[in-house]
PDBQT receptor file of N, H, CA, C and O in Angstrom, charges set to zero:
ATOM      1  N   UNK A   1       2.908   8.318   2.538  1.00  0.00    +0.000 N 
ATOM      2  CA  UNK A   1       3.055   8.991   3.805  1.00  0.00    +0.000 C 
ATOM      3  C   UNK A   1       1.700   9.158   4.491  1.00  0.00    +0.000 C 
ATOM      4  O   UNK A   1       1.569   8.583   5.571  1.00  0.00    +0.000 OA
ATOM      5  N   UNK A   2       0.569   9.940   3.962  1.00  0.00    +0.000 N 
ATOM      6  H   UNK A   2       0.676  10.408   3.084  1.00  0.00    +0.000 HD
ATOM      7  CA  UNK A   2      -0.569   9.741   4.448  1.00  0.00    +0.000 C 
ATOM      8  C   UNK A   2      -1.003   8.840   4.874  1.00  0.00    +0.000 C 
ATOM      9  O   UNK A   2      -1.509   9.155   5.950  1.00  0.00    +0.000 OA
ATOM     10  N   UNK A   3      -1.197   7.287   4.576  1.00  0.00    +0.000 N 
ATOM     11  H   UNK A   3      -0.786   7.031   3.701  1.00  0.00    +0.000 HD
ATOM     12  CA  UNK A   3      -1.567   5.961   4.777  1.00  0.00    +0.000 C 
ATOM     13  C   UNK A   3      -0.676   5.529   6.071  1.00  0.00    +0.000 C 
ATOM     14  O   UNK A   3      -1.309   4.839   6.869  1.00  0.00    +0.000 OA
ATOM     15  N   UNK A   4       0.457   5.762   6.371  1.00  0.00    +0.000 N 
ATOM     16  H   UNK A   4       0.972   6.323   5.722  1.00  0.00    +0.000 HD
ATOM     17  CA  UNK A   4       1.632   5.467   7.392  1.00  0.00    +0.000 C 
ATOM     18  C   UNK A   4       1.179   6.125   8.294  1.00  0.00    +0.000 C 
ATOM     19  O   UNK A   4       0.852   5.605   9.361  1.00  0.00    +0.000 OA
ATOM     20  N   UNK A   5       1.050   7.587   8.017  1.00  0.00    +0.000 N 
ATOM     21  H   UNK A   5       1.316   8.010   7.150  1.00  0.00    +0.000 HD
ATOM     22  CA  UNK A   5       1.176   8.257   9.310  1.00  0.00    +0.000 C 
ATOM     23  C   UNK A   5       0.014   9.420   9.440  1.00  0.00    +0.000 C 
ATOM     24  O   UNK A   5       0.237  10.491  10.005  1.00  0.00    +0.000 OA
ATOM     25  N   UNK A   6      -1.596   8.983   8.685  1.00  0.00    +0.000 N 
ATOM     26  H   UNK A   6      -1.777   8.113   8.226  1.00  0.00    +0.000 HD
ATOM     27  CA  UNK A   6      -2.620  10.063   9.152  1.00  0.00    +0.000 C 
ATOM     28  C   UNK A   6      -3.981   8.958   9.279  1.00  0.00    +0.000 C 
ATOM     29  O   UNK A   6      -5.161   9.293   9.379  1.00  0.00    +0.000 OA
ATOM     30  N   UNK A   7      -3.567   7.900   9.251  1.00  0.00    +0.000 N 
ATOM     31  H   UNK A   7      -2.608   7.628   9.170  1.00  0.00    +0.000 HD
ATOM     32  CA  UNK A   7      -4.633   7.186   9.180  1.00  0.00    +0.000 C 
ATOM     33  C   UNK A   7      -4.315   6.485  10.155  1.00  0.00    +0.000 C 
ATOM     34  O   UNK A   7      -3.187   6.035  10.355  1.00  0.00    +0.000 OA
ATOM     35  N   UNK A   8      -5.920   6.225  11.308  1.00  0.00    +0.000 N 
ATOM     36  H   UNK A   8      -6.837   6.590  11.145  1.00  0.00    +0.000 HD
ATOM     37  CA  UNK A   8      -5.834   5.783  12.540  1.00  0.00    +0.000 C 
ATOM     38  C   UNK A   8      -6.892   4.940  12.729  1.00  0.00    +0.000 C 
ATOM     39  O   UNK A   8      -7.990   5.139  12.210  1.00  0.00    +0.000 OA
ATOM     40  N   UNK A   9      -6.650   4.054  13.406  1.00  0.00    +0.000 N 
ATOM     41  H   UNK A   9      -5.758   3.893  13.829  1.00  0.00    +0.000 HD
ATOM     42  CA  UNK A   9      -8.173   3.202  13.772  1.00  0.00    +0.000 C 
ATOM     43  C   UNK A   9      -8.313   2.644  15.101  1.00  0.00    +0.000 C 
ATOM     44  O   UNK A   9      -7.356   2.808  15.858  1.00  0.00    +0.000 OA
ATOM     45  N   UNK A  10      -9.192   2.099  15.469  1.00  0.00    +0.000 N 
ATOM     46  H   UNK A  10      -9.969   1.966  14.854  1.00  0.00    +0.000 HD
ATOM     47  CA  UNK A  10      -9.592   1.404  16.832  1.00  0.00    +0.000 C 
ATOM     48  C   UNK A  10     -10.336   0.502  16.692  1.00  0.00    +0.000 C 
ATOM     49  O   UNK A  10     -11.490   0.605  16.278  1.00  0.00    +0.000 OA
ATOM     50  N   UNK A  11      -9.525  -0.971  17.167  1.00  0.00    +0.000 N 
ATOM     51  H   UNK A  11      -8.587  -1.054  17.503  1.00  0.00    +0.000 HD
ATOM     52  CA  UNK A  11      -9.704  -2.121  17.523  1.00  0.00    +0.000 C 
ATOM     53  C   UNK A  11      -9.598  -3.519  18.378  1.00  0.00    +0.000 C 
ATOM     54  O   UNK A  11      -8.442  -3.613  18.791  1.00  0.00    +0.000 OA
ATOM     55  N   UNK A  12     -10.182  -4.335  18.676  1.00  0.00    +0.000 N 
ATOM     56  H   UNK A  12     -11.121  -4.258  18.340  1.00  0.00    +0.000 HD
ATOM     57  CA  UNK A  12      -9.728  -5.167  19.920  1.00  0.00    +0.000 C 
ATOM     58  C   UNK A  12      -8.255  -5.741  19.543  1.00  0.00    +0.000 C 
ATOM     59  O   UNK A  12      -7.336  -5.813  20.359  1.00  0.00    +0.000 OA
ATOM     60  N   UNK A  13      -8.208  -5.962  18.787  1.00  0.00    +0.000 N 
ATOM     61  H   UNK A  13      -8.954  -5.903  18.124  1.00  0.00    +0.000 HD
ATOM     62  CA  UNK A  13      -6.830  -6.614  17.923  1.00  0.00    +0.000 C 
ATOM     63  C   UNK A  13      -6.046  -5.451  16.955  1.00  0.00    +0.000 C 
ATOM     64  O   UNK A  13      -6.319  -4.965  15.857  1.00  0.00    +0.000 OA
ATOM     65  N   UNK A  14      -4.881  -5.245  17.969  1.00  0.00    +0.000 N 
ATOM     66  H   UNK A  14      -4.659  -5.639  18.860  1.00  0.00    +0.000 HD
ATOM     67  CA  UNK A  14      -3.657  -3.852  17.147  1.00  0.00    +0.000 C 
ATOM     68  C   UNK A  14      -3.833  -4.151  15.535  1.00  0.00    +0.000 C 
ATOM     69  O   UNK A  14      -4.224  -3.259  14.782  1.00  0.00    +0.000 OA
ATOM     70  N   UNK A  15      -3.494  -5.560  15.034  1.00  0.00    +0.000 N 
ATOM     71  H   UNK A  15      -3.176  -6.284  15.646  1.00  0.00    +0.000 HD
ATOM     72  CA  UNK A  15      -3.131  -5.822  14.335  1.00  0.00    +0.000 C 
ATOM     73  C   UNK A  15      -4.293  -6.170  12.867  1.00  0.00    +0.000 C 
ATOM     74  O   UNK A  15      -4.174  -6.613  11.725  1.00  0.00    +0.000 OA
ATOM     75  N   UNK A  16      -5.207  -5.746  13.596  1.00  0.00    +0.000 N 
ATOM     76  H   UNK A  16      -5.304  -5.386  14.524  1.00  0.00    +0.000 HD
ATOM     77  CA  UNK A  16      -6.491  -5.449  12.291  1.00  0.00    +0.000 C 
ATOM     78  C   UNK A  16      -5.984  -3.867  11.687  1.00  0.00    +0.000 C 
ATOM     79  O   UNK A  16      -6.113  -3.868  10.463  1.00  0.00    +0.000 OA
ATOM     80  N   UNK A  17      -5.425  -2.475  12.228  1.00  0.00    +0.000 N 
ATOM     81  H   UNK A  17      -5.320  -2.474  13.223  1.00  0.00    +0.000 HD
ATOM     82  CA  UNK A  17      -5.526  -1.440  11.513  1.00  0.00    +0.000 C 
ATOM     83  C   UNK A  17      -4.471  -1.647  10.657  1.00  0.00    +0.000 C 
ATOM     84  O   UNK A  17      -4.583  -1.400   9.457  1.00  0.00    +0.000 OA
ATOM     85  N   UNK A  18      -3.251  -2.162  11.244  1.00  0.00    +0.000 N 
ATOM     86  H   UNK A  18      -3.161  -2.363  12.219  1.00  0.00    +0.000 HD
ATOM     87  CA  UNK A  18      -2.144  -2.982  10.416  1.00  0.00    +0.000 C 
ATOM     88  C   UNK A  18      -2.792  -3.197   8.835  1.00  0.00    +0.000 C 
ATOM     89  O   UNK A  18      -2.599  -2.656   7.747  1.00  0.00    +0.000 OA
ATOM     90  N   UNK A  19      -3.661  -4.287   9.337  1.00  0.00    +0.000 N 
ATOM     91  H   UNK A  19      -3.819  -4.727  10.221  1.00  0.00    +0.000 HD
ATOM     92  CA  UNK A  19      -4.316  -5.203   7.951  1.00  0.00    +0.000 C 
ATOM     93  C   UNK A  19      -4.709  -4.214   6.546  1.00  0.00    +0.000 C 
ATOM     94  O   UNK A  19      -4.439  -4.249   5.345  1.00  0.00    +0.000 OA
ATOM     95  N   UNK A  20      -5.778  -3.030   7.783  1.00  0.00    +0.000 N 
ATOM     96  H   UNK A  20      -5.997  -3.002   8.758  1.00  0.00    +0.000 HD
ATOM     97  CA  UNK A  20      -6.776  -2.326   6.376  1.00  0.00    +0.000 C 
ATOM     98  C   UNK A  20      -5.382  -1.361   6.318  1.00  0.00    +0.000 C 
ATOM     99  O   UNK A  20      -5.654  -0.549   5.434  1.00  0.00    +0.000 OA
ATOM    100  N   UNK A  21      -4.485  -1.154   6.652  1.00  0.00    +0.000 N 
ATOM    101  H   UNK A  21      -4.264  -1.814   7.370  1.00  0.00    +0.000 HD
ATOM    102  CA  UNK A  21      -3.264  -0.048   6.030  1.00  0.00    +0.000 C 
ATOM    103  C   UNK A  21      -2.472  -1.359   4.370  1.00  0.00    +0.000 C 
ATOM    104  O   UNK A  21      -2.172  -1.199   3.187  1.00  0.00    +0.000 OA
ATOM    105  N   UNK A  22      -2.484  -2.471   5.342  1.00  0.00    +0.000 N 
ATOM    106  H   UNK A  22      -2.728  -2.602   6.303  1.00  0.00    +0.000 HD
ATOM    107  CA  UNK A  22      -1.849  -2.964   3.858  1.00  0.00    +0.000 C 
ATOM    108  C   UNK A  22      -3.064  -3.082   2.959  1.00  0.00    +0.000 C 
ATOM    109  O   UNK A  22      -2.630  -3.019   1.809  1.00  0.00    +0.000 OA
ATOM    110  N   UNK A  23      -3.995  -3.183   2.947  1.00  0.00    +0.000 N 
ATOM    111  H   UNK A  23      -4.347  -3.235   3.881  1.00  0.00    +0.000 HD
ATOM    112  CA  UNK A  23      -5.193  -3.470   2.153  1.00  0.00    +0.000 C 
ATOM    113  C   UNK A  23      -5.205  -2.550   1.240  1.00  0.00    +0.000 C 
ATOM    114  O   UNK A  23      -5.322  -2.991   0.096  1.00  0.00    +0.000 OA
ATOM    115  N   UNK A  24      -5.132  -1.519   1.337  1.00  0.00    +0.000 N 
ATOM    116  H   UNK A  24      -5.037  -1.160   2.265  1.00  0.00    +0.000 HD
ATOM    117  CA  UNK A  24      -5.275  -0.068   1.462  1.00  0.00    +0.000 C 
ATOM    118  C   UNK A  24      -4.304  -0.109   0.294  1.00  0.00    +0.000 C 
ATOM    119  O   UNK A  24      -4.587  -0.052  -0.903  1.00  0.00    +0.000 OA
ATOM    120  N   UNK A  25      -2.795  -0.246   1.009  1.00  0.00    +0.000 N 
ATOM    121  H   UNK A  25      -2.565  -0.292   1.982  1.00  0.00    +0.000 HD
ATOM    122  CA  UNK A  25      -1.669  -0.120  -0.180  1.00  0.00    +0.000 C 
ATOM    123  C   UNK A  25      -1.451  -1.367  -1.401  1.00  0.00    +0.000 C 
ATOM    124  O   UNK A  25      -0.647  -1.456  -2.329  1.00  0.00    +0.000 OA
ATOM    125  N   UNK A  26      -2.421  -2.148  -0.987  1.00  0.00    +0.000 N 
ATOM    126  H   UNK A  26      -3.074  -2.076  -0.234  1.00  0.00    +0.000 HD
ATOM    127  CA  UNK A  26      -2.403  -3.579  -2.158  1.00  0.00    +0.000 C 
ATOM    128  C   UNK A  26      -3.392  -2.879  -3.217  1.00  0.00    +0.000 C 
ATOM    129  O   UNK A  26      -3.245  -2.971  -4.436  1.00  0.00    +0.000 OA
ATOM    130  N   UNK A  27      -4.472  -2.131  -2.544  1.00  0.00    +0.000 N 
ATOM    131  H   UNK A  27      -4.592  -2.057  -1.554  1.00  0.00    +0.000 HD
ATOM    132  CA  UNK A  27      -5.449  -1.324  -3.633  1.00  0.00    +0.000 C 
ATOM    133  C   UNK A  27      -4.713  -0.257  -4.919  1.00  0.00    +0.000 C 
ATOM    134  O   UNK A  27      -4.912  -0.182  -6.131  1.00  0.00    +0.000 OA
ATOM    135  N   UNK A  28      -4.001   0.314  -4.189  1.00  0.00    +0.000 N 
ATOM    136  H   UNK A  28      -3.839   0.253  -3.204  1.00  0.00    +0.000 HD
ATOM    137  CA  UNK A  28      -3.456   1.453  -5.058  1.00  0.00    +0.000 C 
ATOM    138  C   UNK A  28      -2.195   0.481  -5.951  1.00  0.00    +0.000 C 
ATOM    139  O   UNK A  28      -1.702   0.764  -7.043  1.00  0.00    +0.000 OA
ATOM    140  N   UNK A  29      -1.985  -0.357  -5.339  1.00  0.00    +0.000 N 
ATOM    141  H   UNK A  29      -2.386  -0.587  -4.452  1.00  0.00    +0.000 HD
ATOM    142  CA  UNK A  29      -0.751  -0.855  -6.059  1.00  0.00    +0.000 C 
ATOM    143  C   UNK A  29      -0.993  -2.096  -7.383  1.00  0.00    +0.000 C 
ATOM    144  O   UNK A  29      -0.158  -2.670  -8.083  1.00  0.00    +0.000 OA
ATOM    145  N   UNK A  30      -2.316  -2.181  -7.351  1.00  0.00    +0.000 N 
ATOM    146  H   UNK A  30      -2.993  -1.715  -6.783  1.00  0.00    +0.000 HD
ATOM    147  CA  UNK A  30      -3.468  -2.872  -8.288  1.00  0.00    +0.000 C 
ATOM    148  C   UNK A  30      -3.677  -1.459  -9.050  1.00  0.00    +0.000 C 
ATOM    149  O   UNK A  30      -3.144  -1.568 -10.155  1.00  0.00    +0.000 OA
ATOM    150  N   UNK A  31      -4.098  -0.512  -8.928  1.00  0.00    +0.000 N 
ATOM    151  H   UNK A  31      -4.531  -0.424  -8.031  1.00  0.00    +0.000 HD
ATOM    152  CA  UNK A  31      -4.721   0.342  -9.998  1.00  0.00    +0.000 C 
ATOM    153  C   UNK A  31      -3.817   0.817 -10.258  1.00  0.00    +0.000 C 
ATOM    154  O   UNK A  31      -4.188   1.987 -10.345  1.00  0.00    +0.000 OA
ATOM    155  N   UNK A  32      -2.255   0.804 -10.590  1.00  0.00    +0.000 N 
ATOM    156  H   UNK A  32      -1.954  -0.147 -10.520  1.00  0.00    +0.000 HD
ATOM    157  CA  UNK A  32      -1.146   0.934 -11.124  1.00  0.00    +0.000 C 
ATOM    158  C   UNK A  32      -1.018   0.627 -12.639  1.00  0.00    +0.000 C 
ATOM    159  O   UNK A  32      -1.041  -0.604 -12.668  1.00  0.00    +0.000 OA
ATOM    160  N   UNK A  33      -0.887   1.102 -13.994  1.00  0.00    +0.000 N 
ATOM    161  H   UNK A  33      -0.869   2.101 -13.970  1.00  0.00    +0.000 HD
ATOM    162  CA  UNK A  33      -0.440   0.964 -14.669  1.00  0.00    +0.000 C 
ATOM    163  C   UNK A  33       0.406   0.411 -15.780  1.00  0.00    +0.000 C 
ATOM    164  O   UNK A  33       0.339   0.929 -16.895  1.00  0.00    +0.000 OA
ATOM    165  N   UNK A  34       1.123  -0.515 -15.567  1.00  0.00    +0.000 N 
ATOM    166  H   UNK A  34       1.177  -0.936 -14.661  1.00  0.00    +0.000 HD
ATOM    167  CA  UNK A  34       2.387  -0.953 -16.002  1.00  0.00    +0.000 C 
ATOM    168  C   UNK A  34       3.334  -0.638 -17.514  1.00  0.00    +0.000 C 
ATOM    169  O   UNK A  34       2.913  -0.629 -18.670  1.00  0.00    +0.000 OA
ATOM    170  N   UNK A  35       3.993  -0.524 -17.276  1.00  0.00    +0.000 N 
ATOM    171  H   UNK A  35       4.336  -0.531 -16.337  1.00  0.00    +0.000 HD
ATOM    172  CA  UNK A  35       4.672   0.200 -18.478  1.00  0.00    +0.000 C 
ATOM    173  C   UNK A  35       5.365  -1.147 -19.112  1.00  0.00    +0.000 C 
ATOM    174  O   UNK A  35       4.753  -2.135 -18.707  1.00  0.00    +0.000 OA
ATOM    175  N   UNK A  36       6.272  -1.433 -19.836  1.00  0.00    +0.000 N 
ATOM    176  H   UNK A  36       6.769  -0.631 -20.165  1.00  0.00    +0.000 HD
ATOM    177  CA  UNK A  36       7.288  -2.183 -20.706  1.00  0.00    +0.000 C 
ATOM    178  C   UNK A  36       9.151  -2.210 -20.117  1.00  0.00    +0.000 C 
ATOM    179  O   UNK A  36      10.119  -2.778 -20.624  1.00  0.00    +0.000 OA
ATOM    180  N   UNK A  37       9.061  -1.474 -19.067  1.00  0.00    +0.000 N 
ATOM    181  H   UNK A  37       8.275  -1.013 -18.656  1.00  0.00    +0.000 HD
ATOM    182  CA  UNK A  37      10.232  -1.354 -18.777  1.00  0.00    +0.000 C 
ATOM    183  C   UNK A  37      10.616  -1.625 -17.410  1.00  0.00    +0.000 C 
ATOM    184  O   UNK A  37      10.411  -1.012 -16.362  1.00  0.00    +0.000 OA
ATOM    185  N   UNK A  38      11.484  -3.158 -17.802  1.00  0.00    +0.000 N 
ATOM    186  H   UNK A  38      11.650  -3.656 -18.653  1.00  0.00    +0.000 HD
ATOM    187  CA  UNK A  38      11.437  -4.327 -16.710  1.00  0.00    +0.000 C 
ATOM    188  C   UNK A  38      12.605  -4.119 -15.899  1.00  0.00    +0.000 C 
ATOM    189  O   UNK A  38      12.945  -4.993 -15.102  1.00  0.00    +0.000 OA
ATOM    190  N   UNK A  39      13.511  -2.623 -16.069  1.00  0.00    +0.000 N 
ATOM    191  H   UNK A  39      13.235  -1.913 -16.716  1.00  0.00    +0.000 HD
ATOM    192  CA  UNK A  39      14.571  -2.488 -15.384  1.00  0.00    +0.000 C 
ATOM    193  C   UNK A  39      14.331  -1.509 -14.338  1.00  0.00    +0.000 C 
ATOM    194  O   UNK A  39      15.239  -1.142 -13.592  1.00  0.00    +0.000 OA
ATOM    195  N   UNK A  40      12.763  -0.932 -14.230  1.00  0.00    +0.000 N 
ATOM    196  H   UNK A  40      12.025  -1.230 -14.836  1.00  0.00    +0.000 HD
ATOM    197  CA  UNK A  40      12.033   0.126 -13.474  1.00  0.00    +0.000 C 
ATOM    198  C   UNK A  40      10.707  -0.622 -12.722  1.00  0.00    +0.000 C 
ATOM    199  O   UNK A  40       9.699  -0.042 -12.321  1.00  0.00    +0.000 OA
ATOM    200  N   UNK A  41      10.950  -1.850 -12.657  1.00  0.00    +0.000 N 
ATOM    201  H   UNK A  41      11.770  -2.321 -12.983  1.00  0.00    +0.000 HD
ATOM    202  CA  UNK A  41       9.436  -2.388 -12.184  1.00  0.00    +0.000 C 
ATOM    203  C   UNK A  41       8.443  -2.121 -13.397  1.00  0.00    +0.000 C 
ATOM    204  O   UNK A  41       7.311  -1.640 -13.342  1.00  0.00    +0.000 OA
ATOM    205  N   UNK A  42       8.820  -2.351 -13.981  1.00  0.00    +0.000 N 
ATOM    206  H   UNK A  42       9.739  -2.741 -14.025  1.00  0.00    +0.000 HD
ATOM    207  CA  UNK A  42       7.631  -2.336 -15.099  1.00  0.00    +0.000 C 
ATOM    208  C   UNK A  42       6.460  -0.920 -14.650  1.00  0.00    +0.000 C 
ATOM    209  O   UNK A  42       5.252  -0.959 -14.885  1.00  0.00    +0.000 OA
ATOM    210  N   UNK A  43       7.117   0.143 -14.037  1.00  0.00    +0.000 N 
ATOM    211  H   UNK A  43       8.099   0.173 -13.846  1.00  0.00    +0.000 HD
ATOM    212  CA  UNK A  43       6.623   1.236 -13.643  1.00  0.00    +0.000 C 
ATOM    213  C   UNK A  43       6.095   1.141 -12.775  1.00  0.00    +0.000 C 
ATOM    214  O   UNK A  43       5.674   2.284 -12.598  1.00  0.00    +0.000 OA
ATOM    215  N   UNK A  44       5.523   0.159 -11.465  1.00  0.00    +0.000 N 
ATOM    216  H   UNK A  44       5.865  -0.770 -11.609  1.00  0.00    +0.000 HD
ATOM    217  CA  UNK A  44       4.838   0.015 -10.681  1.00  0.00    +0.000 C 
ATOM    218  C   UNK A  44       5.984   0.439  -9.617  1.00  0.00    +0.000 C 
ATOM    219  O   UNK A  44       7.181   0.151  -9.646  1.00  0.00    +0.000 OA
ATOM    220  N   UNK A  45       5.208   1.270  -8.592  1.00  0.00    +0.000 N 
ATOM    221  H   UNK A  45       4.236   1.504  -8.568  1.00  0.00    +0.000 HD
ATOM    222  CA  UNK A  45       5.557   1.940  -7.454  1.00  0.00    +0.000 C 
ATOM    223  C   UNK A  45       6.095   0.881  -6.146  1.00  0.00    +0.000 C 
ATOM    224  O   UNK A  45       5.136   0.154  -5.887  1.00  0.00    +0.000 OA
ATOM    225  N   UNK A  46       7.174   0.568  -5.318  1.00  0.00    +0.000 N 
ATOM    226  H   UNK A  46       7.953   1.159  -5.528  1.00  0.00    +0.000 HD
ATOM    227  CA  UNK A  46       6.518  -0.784  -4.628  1.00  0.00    +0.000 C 
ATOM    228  C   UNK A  46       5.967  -0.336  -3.249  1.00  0.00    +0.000 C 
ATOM    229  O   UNK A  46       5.845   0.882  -3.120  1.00  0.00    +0.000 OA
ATOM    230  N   UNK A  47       5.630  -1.077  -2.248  1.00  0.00    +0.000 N 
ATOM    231  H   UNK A  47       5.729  -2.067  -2.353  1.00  0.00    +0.000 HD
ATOM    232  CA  UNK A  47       5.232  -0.717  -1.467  1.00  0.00    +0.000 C 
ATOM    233  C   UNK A  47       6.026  -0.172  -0.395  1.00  0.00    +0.000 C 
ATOM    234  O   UNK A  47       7.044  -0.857  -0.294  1.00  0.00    +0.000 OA
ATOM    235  N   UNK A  48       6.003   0.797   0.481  1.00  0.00    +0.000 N 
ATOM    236  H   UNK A  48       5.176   1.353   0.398  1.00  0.00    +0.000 HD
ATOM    237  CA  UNK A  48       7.002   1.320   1.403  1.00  0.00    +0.000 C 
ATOM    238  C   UNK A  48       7.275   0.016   2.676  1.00  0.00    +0.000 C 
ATOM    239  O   UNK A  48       6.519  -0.935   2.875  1.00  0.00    +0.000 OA
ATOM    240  N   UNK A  49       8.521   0.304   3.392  1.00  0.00    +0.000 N 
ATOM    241  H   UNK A  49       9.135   1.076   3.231  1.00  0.00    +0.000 HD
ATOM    242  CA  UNK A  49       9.059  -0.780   4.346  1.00  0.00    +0.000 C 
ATOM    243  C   UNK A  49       8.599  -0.241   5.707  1.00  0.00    +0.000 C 
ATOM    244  O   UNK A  49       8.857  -0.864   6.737  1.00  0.00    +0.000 OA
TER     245      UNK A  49
């Protein structure tokens, strides 16, 4: 929720703050964990739509 909706930027191109928001959520979704249990994502969180 924070990442969606408190984080703001300014650029010539809309679609660069776009970029560092997924960047952002590819980071956290790398320092994830993984567990053994392949019917839960192997515990990994996925990314919001």
């Amino acid at each position: 929720m924070l990442i969606e909706n408190c984080i703001y930027g300014v650029d010539i191109q809309p679609i660069a703050i776009q970029i560092c928001k997924l960047r952002f959520f590819i980071s956290l979704t790398i320092e994830q964990k993984p567990n053994s249990n392949k019917d839960n994502n192997y515990g990994i969180k996925a990314l919001p739509i």
